[in-house]
PyMOL Python script that loads the backbone (N, CA, C, O; Angstrom):
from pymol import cmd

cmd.read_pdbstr("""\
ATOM      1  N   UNK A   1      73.797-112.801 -40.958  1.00  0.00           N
ATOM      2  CA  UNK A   1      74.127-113.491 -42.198  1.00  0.00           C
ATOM      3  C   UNK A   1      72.953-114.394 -42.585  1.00  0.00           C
ATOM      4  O   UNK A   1      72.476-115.151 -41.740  1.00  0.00           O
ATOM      5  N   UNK A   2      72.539-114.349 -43.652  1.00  0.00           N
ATOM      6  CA  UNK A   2      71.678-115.205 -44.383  1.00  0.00           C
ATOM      7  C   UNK A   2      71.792-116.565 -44.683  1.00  0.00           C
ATOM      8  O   UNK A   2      72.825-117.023 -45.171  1.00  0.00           O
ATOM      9  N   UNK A   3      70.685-117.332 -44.395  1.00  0.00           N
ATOM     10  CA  UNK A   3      71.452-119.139 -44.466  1.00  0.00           C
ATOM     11  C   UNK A   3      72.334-119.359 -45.829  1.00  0.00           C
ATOM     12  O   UNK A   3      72.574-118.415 -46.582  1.00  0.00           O
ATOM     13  N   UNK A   4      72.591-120.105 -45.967  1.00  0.00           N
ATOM     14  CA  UNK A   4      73.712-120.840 -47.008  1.00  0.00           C
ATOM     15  C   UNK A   4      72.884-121.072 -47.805  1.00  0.00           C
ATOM     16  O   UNK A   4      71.839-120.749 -47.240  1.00  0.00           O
ATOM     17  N   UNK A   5      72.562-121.560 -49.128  1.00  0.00           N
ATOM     18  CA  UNK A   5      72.120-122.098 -50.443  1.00  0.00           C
ATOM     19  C   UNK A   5      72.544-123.599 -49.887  1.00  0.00           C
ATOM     20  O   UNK A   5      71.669-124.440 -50.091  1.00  0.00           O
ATOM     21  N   UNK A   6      73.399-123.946 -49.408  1.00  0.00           N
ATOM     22  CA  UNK A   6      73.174-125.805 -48.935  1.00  0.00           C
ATOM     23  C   UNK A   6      72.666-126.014 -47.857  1.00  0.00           C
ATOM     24  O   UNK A   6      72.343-127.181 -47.634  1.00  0.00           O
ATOM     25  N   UNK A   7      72.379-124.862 -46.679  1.00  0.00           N
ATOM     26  CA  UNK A   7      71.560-125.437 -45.803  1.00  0.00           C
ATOM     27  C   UNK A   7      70.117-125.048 -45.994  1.00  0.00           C
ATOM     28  O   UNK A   7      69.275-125.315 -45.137  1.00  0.00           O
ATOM     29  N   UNK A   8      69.877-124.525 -46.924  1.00  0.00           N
ATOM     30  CA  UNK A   8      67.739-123.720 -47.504  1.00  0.00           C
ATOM     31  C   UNK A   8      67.571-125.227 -48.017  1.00  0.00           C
ATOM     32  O   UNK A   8      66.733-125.975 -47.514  1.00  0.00           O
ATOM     33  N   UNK A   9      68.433-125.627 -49.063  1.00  0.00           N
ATOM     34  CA  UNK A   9      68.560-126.768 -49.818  1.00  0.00           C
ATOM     35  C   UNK A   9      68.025-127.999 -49.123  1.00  0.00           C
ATOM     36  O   UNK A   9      67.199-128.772 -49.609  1.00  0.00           O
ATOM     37  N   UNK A  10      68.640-128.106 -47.820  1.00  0.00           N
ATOM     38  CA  UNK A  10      68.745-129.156 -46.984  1.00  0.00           C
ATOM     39  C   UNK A  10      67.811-129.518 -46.024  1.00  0.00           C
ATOM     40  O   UNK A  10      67.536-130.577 -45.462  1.00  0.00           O
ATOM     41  N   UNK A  11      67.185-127.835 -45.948  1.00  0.00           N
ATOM     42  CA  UNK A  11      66.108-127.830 -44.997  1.00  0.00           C
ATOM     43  C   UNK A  11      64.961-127.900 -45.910  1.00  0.00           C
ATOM     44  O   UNK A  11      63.887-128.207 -45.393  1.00  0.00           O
ATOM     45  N   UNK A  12      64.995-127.641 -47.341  1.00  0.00           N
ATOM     46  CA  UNK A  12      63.890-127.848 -48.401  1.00  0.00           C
ATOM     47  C   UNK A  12      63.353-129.362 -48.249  1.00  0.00           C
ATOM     48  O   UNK A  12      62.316-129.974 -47.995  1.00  0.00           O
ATOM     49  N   UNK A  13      64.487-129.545 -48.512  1.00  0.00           N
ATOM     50  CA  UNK A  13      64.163-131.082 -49.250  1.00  0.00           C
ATOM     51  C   UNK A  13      63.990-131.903 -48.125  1.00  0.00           C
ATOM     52  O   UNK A  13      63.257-132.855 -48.393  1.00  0.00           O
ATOM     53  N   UNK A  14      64.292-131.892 -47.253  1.00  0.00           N
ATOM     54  CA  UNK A  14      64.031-132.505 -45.844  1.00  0.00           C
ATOM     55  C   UNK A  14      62.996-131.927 -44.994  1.00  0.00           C
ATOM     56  O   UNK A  14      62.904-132.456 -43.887  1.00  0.00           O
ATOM     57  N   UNK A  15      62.450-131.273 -45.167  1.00  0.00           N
ATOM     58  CA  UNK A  15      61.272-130.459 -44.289  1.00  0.00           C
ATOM     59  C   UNK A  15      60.088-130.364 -45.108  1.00  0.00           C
ATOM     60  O   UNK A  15      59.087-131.080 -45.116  1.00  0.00           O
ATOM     61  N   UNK A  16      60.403-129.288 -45.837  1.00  0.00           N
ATOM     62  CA  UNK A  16      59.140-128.565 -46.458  1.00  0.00           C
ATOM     63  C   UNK A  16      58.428-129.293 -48.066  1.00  0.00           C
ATOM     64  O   UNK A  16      57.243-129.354 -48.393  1.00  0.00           O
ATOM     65  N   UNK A  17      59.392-129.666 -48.663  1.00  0.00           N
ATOM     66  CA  UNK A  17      59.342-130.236 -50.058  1.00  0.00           C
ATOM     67  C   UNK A  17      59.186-131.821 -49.663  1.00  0.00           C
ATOM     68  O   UNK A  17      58.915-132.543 -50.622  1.00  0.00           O
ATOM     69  N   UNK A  18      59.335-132.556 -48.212  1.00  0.00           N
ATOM     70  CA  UNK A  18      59.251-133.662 -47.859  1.00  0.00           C
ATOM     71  C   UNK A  18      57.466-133.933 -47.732  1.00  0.00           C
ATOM     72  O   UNK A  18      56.699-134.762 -48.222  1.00  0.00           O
ATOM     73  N   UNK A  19      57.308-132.747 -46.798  1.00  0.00           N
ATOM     74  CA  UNK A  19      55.914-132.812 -46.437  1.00  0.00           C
ATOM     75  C   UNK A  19      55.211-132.523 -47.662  1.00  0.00           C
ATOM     76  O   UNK A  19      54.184-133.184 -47.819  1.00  0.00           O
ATOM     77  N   UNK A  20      55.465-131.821 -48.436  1.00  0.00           N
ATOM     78  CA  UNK A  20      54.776-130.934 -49.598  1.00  0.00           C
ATOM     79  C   UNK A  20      54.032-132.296 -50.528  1.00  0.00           C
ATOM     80  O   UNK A  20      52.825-132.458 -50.710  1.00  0.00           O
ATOM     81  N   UNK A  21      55.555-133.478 -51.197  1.00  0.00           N
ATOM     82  CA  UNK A  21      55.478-134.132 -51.768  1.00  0.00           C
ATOM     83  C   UNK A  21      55.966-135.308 -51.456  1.00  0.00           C
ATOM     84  O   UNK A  21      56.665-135.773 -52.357  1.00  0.00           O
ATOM     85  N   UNK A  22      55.830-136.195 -50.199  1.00  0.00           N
ATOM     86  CA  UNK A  22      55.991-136.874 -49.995  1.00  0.00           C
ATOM     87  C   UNK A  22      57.149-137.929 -50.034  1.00  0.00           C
ATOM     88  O   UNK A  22      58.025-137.374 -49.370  1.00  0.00           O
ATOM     89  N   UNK A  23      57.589-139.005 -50.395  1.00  0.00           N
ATOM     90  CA  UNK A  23      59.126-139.571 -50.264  1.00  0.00           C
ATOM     91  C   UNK A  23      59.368-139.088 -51.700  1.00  0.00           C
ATOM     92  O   UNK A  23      58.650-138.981 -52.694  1.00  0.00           O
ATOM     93  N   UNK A  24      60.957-138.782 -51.361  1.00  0.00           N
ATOM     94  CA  UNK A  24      61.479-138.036 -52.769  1.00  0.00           C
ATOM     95  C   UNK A  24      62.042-139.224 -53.721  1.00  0.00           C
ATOM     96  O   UNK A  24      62.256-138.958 -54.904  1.00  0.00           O
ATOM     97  N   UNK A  25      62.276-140.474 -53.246  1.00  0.00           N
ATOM     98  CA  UNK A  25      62.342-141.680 -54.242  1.00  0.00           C
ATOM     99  C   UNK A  25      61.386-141.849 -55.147  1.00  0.00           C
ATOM    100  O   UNK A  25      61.758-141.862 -56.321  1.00  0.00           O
ATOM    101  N   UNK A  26      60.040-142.006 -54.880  1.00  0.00           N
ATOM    102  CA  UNK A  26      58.563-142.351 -55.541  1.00  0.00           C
ATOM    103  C   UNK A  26      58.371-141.366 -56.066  1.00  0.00           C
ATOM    104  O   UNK A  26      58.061-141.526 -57.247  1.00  0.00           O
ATOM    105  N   UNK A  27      58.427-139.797 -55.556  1.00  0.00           N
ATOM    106  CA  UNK A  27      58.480-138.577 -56.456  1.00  0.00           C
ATOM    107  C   UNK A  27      59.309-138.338 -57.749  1.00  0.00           C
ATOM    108  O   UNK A  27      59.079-137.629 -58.728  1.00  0.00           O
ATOM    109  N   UNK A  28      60.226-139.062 -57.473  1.00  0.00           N
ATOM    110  CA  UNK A  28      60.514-138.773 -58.767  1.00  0.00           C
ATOM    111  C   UNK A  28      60.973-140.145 -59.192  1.00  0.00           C
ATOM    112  O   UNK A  28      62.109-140.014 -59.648  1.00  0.00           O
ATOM    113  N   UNK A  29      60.655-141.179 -59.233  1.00  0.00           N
ATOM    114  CA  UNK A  29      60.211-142.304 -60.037  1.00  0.00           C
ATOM    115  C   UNK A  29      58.726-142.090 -60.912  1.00  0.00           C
ATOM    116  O   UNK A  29      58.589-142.347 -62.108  1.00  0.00           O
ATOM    117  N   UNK A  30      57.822-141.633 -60.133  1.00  0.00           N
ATOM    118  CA  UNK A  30      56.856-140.955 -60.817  1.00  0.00           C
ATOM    119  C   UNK A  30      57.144-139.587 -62.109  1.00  0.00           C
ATOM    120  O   UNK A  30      56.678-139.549 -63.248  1.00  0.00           O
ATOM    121  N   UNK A  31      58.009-138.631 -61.468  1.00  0.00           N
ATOM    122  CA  UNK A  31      57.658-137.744 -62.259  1.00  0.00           C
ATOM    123  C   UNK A  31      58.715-138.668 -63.314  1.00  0.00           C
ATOM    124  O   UNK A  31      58.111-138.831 -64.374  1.00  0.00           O
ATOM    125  N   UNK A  32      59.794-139.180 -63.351  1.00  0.00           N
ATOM    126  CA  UNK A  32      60.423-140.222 -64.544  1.00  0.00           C
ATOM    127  C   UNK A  32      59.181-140.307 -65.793  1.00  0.00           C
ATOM    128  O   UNK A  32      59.039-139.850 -66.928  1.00  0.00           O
ATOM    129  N   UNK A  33      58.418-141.154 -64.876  1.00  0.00           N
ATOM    130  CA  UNK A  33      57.840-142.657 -65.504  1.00  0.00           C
ATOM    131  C   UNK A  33      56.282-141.193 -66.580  1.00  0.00           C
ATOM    132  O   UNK A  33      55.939-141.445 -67.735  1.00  0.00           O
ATOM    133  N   UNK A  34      55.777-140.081 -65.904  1.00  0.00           N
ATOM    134  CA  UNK A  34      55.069-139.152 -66.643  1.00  0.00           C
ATOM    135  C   UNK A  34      55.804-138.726 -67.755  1.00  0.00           C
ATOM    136  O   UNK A  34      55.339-138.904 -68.882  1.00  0.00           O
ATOM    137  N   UNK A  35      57.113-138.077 -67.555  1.00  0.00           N
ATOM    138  CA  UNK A  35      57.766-137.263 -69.148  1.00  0.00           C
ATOM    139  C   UNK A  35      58.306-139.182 -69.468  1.00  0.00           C
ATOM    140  O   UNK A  35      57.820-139.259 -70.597  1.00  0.00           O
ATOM    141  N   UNK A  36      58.637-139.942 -69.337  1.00  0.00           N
ATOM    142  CA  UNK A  36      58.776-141.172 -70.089  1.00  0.00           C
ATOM    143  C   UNK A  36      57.568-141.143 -71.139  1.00  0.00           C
ATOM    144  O   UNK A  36      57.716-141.254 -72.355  1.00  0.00           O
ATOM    145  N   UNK A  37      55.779-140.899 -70.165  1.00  0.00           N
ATOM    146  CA  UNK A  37      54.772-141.667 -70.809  1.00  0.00           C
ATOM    147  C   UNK A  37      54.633-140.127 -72.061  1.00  0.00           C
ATOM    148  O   UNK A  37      54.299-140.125 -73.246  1.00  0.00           O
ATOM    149  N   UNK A  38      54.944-139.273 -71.384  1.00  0.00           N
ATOM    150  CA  UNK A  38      54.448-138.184 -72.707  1.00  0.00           C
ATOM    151  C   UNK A  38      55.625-138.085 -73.523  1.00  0.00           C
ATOM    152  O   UNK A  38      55.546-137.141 -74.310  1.00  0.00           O
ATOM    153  N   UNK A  39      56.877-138.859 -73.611  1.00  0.00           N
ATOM    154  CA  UNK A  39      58.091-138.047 -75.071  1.00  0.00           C
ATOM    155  C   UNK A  39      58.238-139.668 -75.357  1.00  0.00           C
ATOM    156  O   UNK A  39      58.902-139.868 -76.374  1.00  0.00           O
ATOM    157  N   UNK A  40      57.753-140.939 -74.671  1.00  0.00           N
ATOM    158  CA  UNK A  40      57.926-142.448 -75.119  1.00  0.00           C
ATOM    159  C   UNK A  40      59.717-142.500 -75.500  1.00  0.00           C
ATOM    160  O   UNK A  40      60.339-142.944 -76.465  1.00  0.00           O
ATOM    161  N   UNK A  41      60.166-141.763 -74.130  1.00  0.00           N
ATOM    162  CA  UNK A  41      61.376-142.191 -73.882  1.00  0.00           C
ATOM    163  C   UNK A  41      61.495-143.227 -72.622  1.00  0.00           C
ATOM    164  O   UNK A  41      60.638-143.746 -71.907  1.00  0.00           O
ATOM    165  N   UNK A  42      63.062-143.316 -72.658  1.00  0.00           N
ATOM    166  CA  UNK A  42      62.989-144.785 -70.836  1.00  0.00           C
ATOM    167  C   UNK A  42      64.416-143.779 -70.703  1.00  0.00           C
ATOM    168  O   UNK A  42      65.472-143.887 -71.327  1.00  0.00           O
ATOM    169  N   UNK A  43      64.030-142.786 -69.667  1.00  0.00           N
ATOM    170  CA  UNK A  43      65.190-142.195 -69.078  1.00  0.00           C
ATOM    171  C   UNK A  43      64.962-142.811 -67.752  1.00  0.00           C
ATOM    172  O   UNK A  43      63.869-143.211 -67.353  1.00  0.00           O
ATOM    173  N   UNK A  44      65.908-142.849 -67.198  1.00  0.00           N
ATOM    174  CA  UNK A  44      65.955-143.260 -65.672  1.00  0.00           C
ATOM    175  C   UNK A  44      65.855-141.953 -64.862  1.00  0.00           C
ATOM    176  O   UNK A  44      65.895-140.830 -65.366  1.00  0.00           O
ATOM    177  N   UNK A  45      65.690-142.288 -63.240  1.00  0.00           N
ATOM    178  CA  UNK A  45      65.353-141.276 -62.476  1.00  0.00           C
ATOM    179  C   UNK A  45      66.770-140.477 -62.761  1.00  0.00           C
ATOM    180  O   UNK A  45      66.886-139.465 -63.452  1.00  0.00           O
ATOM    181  N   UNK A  46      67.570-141.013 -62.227  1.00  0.00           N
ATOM    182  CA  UNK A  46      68.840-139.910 -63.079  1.00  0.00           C
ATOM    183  C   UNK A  46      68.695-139.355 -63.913  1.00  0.00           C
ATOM    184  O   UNK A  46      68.401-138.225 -63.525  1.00  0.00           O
ATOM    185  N   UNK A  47      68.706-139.405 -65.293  1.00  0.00           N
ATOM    186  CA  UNK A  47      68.457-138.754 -66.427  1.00  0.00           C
ATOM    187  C   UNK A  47      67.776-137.857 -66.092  1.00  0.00           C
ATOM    188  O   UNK A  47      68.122-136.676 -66.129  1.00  0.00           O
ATOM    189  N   UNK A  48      66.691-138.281 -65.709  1.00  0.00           N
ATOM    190  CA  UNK A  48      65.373-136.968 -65.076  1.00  0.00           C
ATOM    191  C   UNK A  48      65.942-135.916 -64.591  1.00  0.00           C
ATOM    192  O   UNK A  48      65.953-134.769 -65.040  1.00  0.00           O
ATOM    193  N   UNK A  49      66.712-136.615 -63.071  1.00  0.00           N
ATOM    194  CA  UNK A  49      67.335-135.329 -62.339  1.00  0.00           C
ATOM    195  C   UNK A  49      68.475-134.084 -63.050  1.00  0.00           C
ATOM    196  O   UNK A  49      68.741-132.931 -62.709  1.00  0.00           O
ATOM    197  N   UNK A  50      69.026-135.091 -64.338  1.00  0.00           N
ATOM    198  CA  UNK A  50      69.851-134.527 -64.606  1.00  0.00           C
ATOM    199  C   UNK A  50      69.282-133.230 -65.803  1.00  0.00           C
ATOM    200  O   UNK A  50      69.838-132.163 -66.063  1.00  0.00           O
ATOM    201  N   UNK A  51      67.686-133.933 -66.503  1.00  0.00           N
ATOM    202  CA  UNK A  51      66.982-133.182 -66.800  1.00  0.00           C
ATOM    203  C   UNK A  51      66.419-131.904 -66.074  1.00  0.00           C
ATOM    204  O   UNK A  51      65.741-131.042 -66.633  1.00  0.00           O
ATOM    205  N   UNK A  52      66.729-131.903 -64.981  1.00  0.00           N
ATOM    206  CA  UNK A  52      66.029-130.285 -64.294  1.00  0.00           C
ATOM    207  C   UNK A  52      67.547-129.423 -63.824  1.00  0.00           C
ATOM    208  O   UNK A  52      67.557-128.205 -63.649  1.00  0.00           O
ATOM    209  N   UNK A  53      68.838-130.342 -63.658  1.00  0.00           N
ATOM    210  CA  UNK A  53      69.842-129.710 -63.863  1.00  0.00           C
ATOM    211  C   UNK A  53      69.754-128.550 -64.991  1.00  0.00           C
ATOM    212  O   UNK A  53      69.947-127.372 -64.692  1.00  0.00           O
ATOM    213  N   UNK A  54      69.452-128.967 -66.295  1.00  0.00           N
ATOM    214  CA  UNK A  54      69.702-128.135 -67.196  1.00  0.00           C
ATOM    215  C   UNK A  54      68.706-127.090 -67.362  1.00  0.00           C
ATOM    216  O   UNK A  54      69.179-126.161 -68.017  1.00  0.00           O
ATOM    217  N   UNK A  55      67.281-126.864 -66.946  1.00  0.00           N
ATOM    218  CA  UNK A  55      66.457-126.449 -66.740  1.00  0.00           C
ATOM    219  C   UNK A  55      67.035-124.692 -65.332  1.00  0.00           C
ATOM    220  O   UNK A  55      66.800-123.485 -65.272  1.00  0.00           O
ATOM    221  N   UNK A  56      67.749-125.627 -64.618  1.00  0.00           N
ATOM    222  CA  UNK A  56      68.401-124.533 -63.727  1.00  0.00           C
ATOM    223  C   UNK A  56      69.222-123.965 -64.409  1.00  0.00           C
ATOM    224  O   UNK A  56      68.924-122.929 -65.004  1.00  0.00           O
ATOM    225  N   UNK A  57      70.535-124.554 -64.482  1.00  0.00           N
ATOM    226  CA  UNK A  57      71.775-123.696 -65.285  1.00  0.00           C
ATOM    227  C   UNK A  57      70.867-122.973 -66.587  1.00  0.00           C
ATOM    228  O   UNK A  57      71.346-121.861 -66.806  1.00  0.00           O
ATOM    229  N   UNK A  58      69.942-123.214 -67.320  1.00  0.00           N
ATOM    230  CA  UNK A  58      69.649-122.515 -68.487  1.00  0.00           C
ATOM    231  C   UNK A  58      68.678-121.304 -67.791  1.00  0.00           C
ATOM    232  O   UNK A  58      68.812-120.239 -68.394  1.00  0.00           O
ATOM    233  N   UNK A  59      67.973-121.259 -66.942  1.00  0.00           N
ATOM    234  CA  UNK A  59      67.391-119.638 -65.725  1.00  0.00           C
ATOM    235  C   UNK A  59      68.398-119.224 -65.371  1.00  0.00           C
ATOM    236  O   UNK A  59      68.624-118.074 -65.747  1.00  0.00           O
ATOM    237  N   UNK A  60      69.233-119.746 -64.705  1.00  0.00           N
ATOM    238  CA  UNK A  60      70.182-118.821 -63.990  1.00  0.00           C
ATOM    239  C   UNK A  60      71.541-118.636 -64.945  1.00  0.00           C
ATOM    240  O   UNK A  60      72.526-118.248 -64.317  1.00  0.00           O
ATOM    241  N   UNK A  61      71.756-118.888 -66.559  1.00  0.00           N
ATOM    242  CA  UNK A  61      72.326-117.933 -67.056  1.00  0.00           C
ATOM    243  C   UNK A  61      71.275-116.946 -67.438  1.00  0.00           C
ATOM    244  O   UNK A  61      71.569-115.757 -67.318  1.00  0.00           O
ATOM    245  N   UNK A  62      69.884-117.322 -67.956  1.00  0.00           N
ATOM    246  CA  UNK A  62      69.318-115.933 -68.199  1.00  0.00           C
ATOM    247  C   UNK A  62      69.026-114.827 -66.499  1.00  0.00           C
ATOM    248  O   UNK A  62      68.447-113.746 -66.609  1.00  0.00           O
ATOM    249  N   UNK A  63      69.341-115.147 -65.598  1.00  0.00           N
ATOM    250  CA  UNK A  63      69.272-114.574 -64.532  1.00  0.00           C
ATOM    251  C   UNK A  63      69.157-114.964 -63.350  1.00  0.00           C
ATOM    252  O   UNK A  63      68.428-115.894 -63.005  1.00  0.00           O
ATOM    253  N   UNK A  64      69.929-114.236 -62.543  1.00  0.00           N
ATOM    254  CA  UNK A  64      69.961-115.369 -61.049  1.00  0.00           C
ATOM    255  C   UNK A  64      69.156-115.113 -60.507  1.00  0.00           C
ATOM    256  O   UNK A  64      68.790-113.939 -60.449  1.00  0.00           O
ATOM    257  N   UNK A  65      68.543-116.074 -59.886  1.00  0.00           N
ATOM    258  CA  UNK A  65      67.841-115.941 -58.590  1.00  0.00           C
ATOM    259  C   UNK A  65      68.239-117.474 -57.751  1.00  0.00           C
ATOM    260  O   UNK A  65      68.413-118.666 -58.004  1.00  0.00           O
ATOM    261  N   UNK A  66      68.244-116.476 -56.552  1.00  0.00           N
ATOM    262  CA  UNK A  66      68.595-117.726 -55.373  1.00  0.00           C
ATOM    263  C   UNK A  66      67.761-118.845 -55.396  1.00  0.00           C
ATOM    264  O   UNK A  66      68.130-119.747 -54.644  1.00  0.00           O
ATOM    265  N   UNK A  67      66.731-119.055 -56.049  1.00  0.00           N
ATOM    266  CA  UNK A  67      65.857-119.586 -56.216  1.00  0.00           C
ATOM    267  C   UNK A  67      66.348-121.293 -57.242  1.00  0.00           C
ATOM    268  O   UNK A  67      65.768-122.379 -57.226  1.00  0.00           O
ATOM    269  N   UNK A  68      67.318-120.961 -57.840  1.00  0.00           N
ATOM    270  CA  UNK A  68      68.224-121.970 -59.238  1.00  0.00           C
ATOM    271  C   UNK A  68      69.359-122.607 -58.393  1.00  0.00           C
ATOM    272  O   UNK A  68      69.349-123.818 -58.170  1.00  0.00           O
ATOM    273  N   UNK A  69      70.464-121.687 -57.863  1.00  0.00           N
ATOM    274  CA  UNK A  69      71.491-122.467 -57.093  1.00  0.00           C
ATOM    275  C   UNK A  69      70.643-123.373 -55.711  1.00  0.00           C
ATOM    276  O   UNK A  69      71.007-124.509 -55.407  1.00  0.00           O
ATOM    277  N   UNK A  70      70.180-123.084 -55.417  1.00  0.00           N
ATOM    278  CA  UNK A  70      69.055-123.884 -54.311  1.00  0.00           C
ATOM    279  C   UNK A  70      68.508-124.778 -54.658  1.00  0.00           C
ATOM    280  O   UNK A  70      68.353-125.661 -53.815  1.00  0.00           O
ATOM    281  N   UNK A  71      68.045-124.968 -55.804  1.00  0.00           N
ATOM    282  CA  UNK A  71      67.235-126.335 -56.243  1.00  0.00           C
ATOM    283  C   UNK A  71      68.830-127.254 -56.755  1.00  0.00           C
ATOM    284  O   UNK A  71      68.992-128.411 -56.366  1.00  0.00           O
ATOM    285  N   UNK A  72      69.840-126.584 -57.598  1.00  0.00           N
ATOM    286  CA  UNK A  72      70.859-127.261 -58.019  1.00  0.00           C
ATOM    287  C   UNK A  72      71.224-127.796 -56.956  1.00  0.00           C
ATOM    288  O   UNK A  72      71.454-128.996 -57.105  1.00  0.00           O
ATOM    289  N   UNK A  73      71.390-127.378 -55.836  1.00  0.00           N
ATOM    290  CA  UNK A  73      71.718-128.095 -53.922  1.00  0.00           C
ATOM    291  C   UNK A  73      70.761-129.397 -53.812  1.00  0.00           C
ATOM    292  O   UNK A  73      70.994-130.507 -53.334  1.00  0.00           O
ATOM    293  N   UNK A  74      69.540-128.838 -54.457  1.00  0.00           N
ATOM    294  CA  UNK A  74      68.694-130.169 -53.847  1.00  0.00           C
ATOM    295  C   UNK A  74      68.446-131.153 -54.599  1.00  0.00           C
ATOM    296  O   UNK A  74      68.520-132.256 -54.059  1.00  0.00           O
ATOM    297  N   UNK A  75      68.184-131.117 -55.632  1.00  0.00           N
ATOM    298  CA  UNK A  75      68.503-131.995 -56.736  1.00  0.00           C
ATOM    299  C   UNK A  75      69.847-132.984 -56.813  1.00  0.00           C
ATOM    300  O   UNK A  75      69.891-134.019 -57.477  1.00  0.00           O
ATOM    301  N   UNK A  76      71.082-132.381 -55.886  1.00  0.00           N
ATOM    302  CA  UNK A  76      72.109-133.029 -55.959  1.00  0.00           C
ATOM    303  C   UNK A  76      71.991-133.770 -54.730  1.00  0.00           C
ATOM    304  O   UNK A  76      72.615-134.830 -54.685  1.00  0.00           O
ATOM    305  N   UNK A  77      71.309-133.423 -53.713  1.00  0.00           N
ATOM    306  CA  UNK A  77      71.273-134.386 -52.253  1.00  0.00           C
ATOM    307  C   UNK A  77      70.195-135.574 -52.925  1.00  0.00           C
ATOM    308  O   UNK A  77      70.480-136.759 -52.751  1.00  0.00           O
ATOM    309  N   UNK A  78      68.884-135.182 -53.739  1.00  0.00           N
ATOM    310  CA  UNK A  78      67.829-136.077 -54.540  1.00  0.00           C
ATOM    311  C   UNK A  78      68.677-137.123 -54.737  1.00  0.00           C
ATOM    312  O   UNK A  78      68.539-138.187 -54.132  1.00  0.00           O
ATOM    313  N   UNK A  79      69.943-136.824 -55.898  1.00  0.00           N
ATOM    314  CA  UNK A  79      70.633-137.716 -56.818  1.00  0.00           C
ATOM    315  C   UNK A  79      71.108-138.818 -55.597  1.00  0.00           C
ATOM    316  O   UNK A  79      70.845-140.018 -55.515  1.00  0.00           O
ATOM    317  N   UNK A  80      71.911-137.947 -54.677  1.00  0.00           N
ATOM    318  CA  UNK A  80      72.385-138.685 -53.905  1.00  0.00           C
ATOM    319  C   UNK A  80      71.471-140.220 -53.242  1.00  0.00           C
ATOM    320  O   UNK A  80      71.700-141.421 -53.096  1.00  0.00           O
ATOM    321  N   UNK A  81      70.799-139.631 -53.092  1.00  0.00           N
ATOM    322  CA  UNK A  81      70.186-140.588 -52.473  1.00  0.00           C
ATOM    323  C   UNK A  81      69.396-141.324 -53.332  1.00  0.00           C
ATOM    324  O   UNK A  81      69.156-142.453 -52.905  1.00  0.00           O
ATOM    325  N   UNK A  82      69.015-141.110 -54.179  1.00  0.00           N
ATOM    326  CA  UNK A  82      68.429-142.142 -55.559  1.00  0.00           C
ATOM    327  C   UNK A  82      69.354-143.137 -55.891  1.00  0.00           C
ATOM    328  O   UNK A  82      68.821-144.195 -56.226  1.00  0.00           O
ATOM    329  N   UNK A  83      71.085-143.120 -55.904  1.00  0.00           N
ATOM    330  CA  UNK A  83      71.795-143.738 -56.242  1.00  0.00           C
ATOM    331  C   UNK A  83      72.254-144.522 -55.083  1.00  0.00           C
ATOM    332  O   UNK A  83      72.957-145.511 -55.289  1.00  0.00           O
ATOM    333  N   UNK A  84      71.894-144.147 -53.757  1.00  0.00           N
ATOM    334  CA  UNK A  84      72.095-145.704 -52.769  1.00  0.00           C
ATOM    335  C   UNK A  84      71.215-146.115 -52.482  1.00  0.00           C
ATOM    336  O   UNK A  84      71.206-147.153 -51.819  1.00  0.00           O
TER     337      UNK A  84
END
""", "prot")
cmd.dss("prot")
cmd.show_as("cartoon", "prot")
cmd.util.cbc("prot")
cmd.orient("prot")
């Protein structure tokens, strides 16, 4: 059996996407504070995250790939932890 979509997720964002890009708080306080400086909006890191939410659901109705429910996994452990 093939891993789960919450444990690729889990091992992404904690392993590979950790090392890749460093603490995922500052990562994406940064990537915030870039689409803030280029659309001269003030979304919060939420907003953001919730910005690549829709970015997934809108690929994976034009077509799945395991590649969309997997980031939707990690993006939601991101949130998690942005909000404590």
């Amino acid at each position: 059996m093939s891993e789960s979509v919450l444990l690729e997720a889990e091992r992404l964002v904690n392993g590979e996407r950790a090392e890749s890009y460093g603490d995922m708080k500052e990562n994406w306080q940064k990537v915030t504070n870039v689409f803030n400086a280029l659309t001269s909006r003030d979304l919060t890191v939420k907003e953001s995250i919730f910005f690549m939410y829709a970015v997934k659901l809108v690929r994976e109705e034009y077509q799945h790939k395991r590649d969309n429910p997997v980031d939707l996994a990690g993006y939601s452990q991101v949130l998690q932890r942005v909000q404590e």
